[in-house]
N, C-alpha and C positions, 0 to 999 in steps of 0.2 A: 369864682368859677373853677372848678375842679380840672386839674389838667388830664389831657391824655397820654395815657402811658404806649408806647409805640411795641407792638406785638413780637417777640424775640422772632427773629430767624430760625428756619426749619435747622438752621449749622450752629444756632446757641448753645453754650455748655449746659449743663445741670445747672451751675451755679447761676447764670445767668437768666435761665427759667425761674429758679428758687424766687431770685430780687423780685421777680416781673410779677407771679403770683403772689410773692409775700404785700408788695406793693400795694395790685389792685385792693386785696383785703384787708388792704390800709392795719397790718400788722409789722410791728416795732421786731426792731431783732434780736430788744431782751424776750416779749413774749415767747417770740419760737425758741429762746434756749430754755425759758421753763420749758416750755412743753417738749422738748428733749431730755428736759431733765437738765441740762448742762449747765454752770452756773457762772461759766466763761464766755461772754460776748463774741470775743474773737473767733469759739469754733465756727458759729453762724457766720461772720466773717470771711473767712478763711473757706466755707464753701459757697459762698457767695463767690468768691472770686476765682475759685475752681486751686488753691491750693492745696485742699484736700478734698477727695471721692466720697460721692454723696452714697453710704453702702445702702441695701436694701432695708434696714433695719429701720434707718432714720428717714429712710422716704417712705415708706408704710406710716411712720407719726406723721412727715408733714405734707402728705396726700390730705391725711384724713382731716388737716387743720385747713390746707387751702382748695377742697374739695377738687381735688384733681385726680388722674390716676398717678399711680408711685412711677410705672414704669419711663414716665414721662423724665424721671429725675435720675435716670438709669444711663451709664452709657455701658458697652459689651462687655469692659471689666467690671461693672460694676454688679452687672448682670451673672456675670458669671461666679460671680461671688455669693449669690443669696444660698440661700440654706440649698445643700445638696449639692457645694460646688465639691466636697470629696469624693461624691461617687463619680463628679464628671474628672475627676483627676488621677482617679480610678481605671478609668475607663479607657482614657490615655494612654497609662502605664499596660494594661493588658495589652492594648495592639500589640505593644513592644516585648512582652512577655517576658516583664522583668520583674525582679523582687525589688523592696523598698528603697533596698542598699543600691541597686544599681540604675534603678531608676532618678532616684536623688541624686547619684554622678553626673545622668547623663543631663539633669534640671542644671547642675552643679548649686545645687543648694546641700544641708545635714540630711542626714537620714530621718534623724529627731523632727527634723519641720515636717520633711513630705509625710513622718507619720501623723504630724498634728493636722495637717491642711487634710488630711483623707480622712481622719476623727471627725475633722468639725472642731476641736477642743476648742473653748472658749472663743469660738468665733474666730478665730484667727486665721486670717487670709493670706495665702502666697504676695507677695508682692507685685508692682505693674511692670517693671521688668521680668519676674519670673513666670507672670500671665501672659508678656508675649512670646517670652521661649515654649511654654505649653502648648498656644495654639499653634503655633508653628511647627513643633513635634504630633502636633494630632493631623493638620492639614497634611502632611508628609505621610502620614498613614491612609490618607483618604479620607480621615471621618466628616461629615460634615457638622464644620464648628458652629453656625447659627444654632442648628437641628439641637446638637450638643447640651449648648445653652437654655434652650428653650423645651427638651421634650425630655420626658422623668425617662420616658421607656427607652429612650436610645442610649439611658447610662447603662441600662441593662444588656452585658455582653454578650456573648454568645454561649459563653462558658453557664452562664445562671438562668440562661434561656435552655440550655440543655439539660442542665440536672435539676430545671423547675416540676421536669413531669416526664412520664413514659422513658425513664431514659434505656431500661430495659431494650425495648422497641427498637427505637432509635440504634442503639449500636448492632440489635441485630440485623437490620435492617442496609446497617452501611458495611456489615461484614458481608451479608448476602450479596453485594456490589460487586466482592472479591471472589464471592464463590469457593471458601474454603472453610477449615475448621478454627475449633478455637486458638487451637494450637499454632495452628502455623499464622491466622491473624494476629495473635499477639507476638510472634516473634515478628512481625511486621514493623509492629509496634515498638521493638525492641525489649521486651517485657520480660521479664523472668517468673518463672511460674508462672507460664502466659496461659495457658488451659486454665488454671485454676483462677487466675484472675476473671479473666474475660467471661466465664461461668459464674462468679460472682457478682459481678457487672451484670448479665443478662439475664439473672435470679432476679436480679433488685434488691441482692444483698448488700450491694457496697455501691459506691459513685467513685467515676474516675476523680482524680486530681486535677486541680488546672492545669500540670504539667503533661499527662496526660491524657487528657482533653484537646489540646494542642496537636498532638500526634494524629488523635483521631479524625479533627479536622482536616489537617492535610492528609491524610487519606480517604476522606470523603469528598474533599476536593478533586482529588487528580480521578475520581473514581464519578465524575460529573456530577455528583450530589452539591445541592444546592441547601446551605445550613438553613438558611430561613425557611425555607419552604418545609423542609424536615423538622424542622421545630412547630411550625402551624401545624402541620398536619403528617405525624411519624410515619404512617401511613402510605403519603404520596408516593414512595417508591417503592412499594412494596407491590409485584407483578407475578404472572404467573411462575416466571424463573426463583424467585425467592420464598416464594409459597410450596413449591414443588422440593425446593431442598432444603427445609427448615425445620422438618420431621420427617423421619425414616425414608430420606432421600432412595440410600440403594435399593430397599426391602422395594419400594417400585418401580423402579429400576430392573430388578431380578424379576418384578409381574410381569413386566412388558417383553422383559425377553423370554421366558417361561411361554405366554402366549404364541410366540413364535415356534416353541419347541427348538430351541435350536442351543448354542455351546456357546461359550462366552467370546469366543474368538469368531466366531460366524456372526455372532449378535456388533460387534465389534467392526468388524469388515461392513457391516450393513450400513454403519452411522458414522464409519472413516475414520475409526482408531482404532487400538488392540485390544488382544483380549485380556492382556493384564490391565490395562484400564480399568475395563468394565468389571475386572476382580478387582481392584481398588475399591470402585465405587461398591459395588455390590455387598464390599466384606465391611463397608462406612471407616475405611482407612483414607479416601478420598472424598470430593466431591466436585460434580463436574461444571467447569469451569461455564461462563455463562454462554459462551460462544459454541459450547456442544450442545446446549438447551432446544436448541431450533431443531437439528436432527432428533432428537431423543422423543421430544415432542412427537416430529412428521412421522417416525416410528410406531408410535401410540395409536395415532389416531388412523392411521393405517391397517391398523388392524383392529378399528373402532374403537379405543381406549379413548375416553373423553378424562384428560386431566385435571380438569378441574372437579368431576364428577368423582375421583379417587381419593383427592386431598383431604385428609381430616378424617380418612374412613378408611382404617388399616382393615377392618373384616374383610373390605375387596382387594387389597392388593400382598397383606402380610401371605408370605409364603406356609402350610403346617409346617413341610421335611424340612426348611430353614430354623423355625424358632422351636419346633421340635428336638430335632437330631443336631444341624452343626451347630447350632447357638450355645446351647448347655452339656451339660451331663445326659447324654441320652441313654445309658445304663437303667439308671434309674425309673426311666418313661417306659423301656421294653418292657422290666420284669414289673413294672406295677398292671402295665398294660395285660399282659399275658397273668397274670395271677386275677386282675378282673374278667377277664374271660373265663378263668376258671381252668385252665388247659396246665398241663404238664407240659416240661421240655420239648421233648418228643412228641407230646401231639403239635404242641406249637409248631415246632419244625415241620410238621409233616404239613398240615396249613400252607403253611409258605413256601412248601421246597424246597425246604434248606436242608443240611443238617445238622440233630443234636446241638455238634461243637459250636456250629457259627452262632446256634443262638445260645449257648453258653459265654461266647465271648462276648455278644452284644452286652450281655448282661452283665458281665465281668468288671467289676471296679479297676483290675488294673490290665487288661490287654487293652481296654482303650480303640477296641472295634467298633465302627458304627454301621449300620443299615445304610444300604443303598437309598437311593428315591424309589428307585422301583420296589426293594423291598420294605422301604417304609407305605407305600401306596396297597402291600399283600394284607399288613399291618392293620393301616387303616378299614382294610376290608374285612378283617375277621375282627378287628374292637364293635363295626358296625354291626357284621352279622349277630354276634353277641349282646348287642347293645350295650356297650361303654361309650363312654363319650372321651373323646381323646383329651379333651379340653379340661377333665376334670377337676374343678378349683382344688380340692382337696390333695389332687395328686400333684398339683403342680408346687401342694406347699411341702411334699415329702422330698421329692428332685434334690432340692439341697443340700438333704442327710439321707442317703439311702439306706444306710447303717439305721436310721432311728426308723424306717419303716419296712425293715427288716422285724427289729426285735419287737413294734407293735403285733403283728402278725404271730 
């Protein structure tokens, strides 16, 4: 009469699972060391009696021998040891935002080991002393160490979750937060060559570093940005305020107060700052901060400007006498202008009410006089009556050399 073997306790070790199933399937404990391969009795032994850890490796063989699952012959070190325990040790060390060297101080194990245990090389595991100093160092971070153990995606940090995709997006998105330019975000950051950097970064020419990655975090931190949520979907914070200063911020800026007809210090007084401000914004040496958004906005739409209706569509908001006259070289735009019309000095002058001189200096490479608005608006009205189109692709590619569209002529 076959006896019965009495069911391990839910508090059984591995090893004591092992006996109970090797038992039932009435298997010898030379069998399972062939079928380990091992040609030592004792190791089967020796984890029978829990003197050494059943790793994942060898309970994958003696699952599949006493039809059980592996996990069953698992305890949390043992667990945390199968394949993939580098990136969880990994993962650790990032909280802490350390290099190998200082992180291996603070394990107080070699540098050489925590680089092998984060390889994987030859399967070689941290130690059960050096597994409980780890989870203790990750629980002190917050992470949760089951989750850890058990889920591939939470070794993935925030750092590899950021530069997986869109990272463009994403940083402009957490600069839009701050409401400023590149320049002064990356001095934030403490960056050198902070414009050039941060325009490479928001090209999608370069990715930050982990070290700089770090920075950006805590400042999308303190700037209420939520990393997860910014990682699922870049997107999520991006609102009318970020949308509105993320191209040619001032040039709409300058529409809305044009529409009023009014002076930059009147425009200014309207919305409860000055009018160097609004020359700030307007000349894009600034941008306005998020907290003036709301007035700038009630401004707009006060005088019927739907902002969302302007975003993305500079034909409605781009100023001419702006990208005309102060933006560039406006020498070049009078005389190409006034030679399309076909007009001499002097008649031109006469057109507009000026005289002669003033439109000899307009045209002048070095006095460096420009047109009013009002007399660029006189301008505008005799290129019309003429039919030129002020816009002219062609002339806008002579602007640059007005020397070379001199001597075409």
């Amino acid at each position: 009469m076959a006896v019965r073997l009495p069911k391990p306790s839910v508090h059984a070790s591995p090893g004591e699972k092992l006996r109970y199933y090797r038992q039932i399937k009435q298997i010898s404990q030379e069998e399972i060391s062939r079928i380990l391969g091992c040609k030592n009795i004792w190791y089967i032994t020796n984890l029978e009696k829990g003197f050494n850890p059943i790793y994942y490796e060898d309970a994958v063989k003696l699952a599949g021998v006493l039809d059980i699952d592996p996990d069953d012959l698992l305890t949390e070190y043992t667990r945390f040891c199968r394949p993939g325990y580098g990136e969880r040790i990994k993962r650790i060390r990032y909280e802490y935002r350390m290099s190998q060297a200082e992180f291996a101080n603070l394990v107080e194990t070699r540098r050489d080991n925590l680089s092998i245990w984060e390889s994987e090389h030859q399967n070689i595991h941290p130690e059960y002393g050096r597994f409980l100093h780890l989870k203790m160092l990750a629980e002190q971070k917050g992470l949760d160490f089951a989750r850890l153990i058990q889920d591939s995606e939470y070794c993935v940090d925030d750092y590899k979750r950021f530069v997986q995709s869109d990272i463009a997006k994403k940083i402009r998105n957490i600069r839009a937060a701050f409401g400023c330019f590149m320049e002064e975000f990356g001095k934030k950051m403490g960056l050198d060559n902070a414009a050039s950097i941060i325009s490479e970064w928001e090209a999608g020419n370069a990715k930050p570093t982990r070290k700089n990655f770090y920075k950006l975090r805590d400042l999308a931190i303190s700037a209420g940005i939520d990393m997860d949520k910014l990682n699922e979907d870049p997107d999520f914070y991006k609102d009318e305020y970020s949308e509105f200063i993320e191209t040619d911020c001032g040039d709409k800026i300058r529409y809305i107060r044009l529409q009023y007809g009014v002076f930059m210090e009147q425009f200014g007084e309207m919305i409860g700052t000055s009018g160097n401000t609004v020359s700030e914004w307007e000349s894009g040496h600034n941008i306005p901060m998020r907290n003036w958004f709301p007035e700038i906005k009630k401004a707009a739409e006060n005088i019927g400007i739907d902002l969302n209706a302007i975003n993305g569509h500079p034909e409605i908001y781009r100023d001419p006498f702006t990208e005309l006259i102060q933006k560039q070289d406006s020498a070049a735009w009078v005389r190409r202008i006034r030679k399309q019309c076909g007009l001499s000095v002097e008649a031109f002058a006469r057109y507009l009410g000026v005289s002669r001189n003033t439109v000899w200096q307009w045209e002048s490479d070095q006095v460096f006089r420009k047109p009013s608005r009002e007399s660029f608006n006189k301008i505008v009205e005799v290129a019309k009556m003429r039919g030129v189109d002020i816009y002219d692709p062609w002339r806008a590619e002579t602007m640059a050399d007005p020397a070379a569209s001199e001597r075409k002529e």
